[in-house]
N, C-alpha and C positions, 0 to 999 in steps of 0.2 A: 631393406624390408620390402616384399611386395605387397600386393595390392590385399592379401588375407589377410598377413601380417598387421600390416596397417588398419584394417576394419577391427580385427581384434581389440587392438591398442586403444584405438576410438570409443570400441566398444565399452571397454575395461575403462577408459575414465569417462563417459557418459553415467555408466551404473555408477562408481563413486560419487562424481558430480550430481546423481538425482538422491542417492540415499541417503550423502554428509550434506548436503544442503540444501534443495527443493522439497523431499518428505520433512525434515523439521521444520522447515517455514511452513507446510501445510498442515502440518500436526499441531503445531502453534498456534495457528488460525484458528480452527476444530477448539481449540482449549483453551480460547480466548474467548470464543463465541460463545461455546455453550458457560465459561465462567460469570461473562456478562450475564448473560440470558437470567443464568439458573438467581444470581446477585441480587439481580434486577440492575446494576450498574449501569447497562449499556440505556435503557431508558431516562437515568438519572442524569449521565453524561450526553444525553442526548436532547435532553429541557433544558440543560444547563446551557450547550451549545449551540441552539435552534438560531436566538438571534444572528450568528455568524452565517452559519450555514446557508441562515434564511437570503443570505444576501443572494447566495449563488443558486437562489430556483429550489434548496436542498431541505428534506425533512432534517431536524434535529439528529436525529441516527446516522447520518452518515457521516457524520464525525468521529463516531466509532471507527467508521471504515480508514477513515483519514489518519485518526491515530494508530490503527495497527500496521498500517502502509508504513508510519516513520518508522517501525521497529522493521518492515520486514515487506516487503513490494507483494509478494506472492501471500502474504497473509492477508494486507489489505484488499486486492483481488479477491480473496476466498471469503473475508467478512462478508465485502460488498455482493456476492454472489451470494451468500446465503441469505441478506438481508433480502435480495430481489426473489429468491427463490419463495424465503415469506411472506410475500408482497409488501415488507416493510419500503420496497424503492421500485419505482417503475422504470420501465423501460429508459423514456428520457431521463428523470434521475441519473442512472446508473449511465448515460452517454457520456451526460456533464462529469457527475466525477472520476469515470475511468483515468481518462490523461493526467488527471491530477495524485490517482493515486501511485500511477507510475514515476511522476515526479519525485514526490514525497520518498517515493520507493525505498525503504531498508537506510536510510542515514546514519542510526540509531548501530547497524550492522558495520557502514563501509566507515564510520567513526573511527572504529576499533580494527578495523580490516585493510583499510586504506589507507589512512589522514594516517593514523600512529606509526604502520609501518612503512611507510615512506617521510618519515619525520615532519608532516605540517604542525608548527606549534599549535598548541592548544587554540591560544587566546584567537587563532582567526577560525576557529571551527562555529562560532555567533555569526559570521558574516557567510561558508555557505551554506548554514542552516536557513539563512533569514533568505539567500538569494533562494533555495529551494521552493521556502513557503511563497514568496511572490511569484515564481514561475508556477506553481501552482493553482494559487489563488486565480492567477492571469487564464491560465488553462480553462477554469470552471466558468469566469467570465466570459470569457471567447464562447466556449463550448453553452451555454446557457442563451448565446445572441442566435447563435446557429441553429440550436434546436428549437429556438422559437420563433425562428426566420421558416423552417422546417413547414 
């Protein structure tokens, strides 16, 4: 195969790779946000979770963002991004929880994608959700000393 060949081939599974899975995780986003939105959920889930949050610098709401992250890396991006775009999260906000929502990133996804099809039993899928949420957590801590070293 030369060198057009090969761009093609690329080509042809980039576009697969962004239509079967990058457009539904943003499409998902988009349709999680505005379901929250329109619910009022994401307020609800977001007084509910404030004290946590609060540890890490963070308004209530963006635990929203935290939870769409565990379904979905590119969704919790897209919440957190639209949250900032309403000024529900500023600038520093959205520093501190970046890292974390990449952590969190899609578990909810590689559960079923990863662990299953490469046979990790169930019962140890509680330990790397929980090592997830601490490197996480660790993440917004860290990122919370730094932006206020800043």
């Amino acid at each position: 195969m030369g060198a057009y060949g090969a761009f093609v081939a690329g080509l042809k599974k980039g576009w697969s790779l962004c239509v079967g899975h990058v457009l539904p995780n943003i499409m998902l986003a988009f349709v999680l946000i505005e379901i929250l939105e329109r619910t009022g959920l994401s307020q609800t889930i977001g007084s509910a979770l404030s004290p946590v949050t609060g540890l890490f610098g963070l308004p209530g709401i963006a635990s929203v963002a935290l939870l769409s992250a565990w379904f979905s890396g590119l969704a919790g991006a897209a919440v957190a991004a639209g949250f900032f775009a309403q000024g529900l999260l500023n600038p520093e906000e959205l520093t501190v929880l970046a890292p974390a929502l990449f952590l969190l990133g899609a578990q909810i996804q590689y559960m079923g994608r990863i662990l299953a099809v490469i046979g990790v039993p169930p019962r140890t899928y509680p330990a790397y959700f929980a090592i997830s949420l601490f490197n996480a957590a660790l993440s917004m801590l860290v990122m919370r000393v730094l932006v206020g070293a800043a």
